[in-house]
N, C-alpha and C positions, 0 to 999 in steps of 0.2 A: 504494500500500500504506500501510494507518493504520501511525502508532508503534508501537501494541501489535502490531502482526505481524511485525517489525521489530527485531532485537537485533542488537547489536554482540558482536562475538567474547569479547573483554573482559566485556563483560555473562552472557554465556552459558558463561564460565568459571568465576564467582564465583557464578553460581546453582547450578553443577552441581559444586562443588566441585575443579574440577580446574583445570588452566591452558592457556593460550592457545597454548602451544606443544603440547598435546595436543591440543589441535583441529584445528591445523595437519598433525599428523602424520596423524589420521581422515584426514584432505581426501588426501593424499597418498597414501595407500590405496584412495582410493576411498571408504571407508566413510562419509565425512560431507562432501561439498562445500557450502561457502558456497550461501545463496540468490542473493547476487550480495556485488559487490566495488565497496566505493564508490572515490570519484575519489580517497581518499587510501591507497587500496591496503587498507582494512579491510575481511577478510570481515562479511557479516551474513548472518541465520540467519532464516526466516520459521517459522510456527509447525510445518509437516509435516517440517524441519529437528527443532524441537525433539523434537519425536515420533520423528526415529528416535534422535536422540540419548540420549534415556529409554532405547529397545531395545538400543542397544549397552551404555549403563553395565549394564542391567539383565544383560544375556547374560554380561558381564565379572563378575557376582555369582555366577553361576552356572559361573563357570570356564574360559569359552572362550577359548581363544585367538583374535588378531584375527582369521589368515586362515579359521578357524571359522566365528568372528561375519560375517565377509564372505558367507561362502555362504549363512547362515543367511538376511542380509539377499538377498541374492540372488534365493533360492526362497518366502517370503512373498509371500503373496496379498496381505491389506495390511494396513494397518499396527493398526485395531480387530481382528483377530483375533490379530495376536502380541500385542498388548497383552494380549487375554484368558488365552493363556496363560502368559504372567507372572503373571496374575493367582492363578490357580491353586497356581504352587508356591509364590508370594509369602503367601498366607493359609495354607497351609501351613505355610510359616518362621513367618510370623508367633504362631498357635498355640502351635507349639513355643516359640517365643520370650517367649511370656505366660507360661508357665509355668514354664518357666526363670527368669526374674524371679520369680516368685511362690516358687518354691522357696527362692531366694535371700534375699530377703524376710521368709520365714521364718526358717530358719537366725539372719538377725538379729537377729531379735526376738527368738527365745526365749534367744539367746544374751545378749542383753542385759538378759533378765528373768530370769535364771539359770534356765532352766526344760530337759527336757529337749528333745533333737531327734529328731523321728522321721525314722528312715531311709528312708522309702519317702518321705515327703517333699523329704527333700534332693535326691533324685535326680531329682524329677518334672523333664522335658523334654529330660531330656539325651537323645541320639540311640541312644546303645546301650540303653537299655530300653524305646525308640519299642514295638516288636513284640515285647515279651518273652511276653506271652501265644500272640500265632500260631508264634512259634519252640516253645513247651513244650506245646502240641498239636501241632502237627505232628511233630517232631522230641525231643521228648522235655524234662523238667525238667534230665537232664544235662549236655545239649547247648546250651543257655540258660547255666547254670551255668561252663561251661569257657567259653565266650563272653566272658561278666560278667568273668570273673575276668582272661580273657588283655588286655581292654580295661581293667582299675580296674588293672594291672601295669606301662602304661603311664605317661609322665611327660608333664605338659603339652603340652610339646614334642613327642612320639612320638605325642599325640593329634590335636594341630594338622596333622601331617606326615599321617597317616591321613587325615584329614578332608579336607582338599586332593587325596587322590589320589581318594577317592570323587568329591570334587567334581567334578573333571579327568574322570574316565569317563561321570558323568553328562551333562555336558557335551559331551564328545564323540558319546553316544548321543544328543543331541537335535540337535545337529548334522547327524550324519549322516541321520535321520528328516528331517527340512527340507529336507535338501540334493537329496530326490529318487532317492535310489540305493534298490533294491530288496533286502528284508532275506536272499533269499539270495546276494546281491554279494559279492563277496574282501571286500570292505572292511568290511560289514557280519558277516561270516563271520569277519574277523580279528578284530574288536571282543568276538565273542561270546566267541574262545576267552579272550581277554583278562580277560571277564567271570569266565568262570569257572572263572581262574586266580587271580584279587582272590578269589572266595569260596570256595576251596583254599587260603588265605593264612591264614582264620578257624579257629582250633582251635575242634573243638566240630561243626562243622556237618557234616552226610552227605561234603561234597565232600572236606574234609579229613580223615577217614579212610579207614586203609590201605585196608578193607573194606566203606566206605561205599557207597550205591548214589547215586553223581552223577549219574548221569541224571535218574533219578527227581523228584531235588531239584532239579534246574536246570529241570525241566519245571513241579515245584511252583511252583516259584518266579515263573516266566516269568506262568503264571497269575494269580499275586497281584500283581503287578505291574498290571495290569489289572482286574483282579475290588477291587482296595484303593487308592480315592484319594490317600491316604497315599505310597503308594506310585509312583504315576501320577504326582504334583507330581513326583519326581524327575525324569523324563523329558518334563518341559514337560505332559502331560496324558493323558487316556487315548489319542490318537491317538498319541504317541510311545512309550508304554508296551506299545499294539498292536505297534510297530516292534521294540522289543527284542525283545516275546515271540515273535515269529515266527522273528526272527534265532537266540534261543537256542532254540527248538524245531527250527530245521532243525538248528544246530552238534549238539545233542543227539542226534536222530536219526542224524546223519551219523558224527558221534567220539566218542559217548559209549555 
């Protein structure tokens, strides 16, 4: 094996930002064993080592927990099509994330040139006005509105904490799509009610009212997931997005 195929643990810590006693822990789980183990007892890494090690950081962006990521790694064909889709919800993020900076950017500028700020630019990429157009057709301008409002109520902190448990579910749905289990499974079936019991959580939306028709909306909904790329990165891509919708279309059919 040439050098460049060839890393030292240490090496593969400081490239990947993280430390050598976390590699150590991967190996120990199973999720990352050495390519071999030199005579001074130091693991090294060859380069389809590095490659899944990309897939685990990347999964851990996405909010899974190890024994998650474990399955996840598990049920992959190989390792160019989980790349692909990372790839997908990564230009995703990253979108959102250009424009977010740009917003930002703004604000500074005109702040600094004493100029005014326009409001619909401030806000360009944040995640709560991602859909505000498909939420105020489908579901109305006021239902958008009580949305906006229950989200801009929140404090940093309360925003962070939200976005994390999104993150956490998403994650868990793409998990479970990988893992192989069929979406009308207890576990896929527990996920769904889970799903949408989070968007029963949102004042504003069909689910969370007294009188709302949740079906309907969670059936809407399950469809856009699918039919909107946007939407599909959440779920690792349209083949995981298929997995939700199916899941939330039996739970709907069955308890709603």
């Amino acid at each position: 094996m040439s050098n460049t195929d060839d890393w030292s643990i240490q090496h593969i810590a400081a490239l990947a930002g993280t430390t050598s006693r976390t590699l150590r822990h991967y190996d120990s789980l199973g999720l990352l064993p050495p390519s071999r183990i030199a005579s001074n007892g130091y693991r090294h890494y060859d380069r389809q080592a590095l490659m899944r090690l990309q897939r685990i950081l990347l999964l851990r962006e996405l909010g899974l927990s190890l024994p998650a990521i474990a399955a996840v790694l598990t049920q992959e064909e190989s390792a160019s099509s989980a790349l692909r889709t990372h790839v997908t919800w990564l230009r995703s993020e990253q979108d959102r994330l250009t424009r977010l900076i740009e917003s930002v950017e703004k604000t500074i500028a005109a702040e600094a040139a004493g100029e005014a700020i326009m409001a619909h630019e401030m806000f360009d990429g944040f995640d709560h006005t991602a859909h505000k157009e498909e939420v105020e057709q489908r579901w109305g301008k006021e239902a958008y509105a009580q949305s906006d409002a229950w989200w801009r109520g929140k404090d940093a902190s309360g925003q962070s904490i939200w976005n994390a448990q999104v993150a956490a579910l998403n994650g868990d749905w793409i998990a479970l799509a990988t893992s192989g289990a069929l979406a009308t499974s207890p576990e896929a079936q527990e996920l769904a009610a889970r799903h949408v019991a989070w968007l029963s959580s949102i004042p504003g939306t069909p689910a969370a009212a007294p009188d709302g028709d949740t079906r309907s909306y969670v059936l809407g909904l399950a469809s856009m997931y699918v039919a909107d790329e946007r939407f599909a990165a959440n779920y690792g891509g349209i083949s995981g997005a298929e997995f939700v919708r199916d899941a939330l279309t039996t739970f709907a059919e069955r308890e709603l």
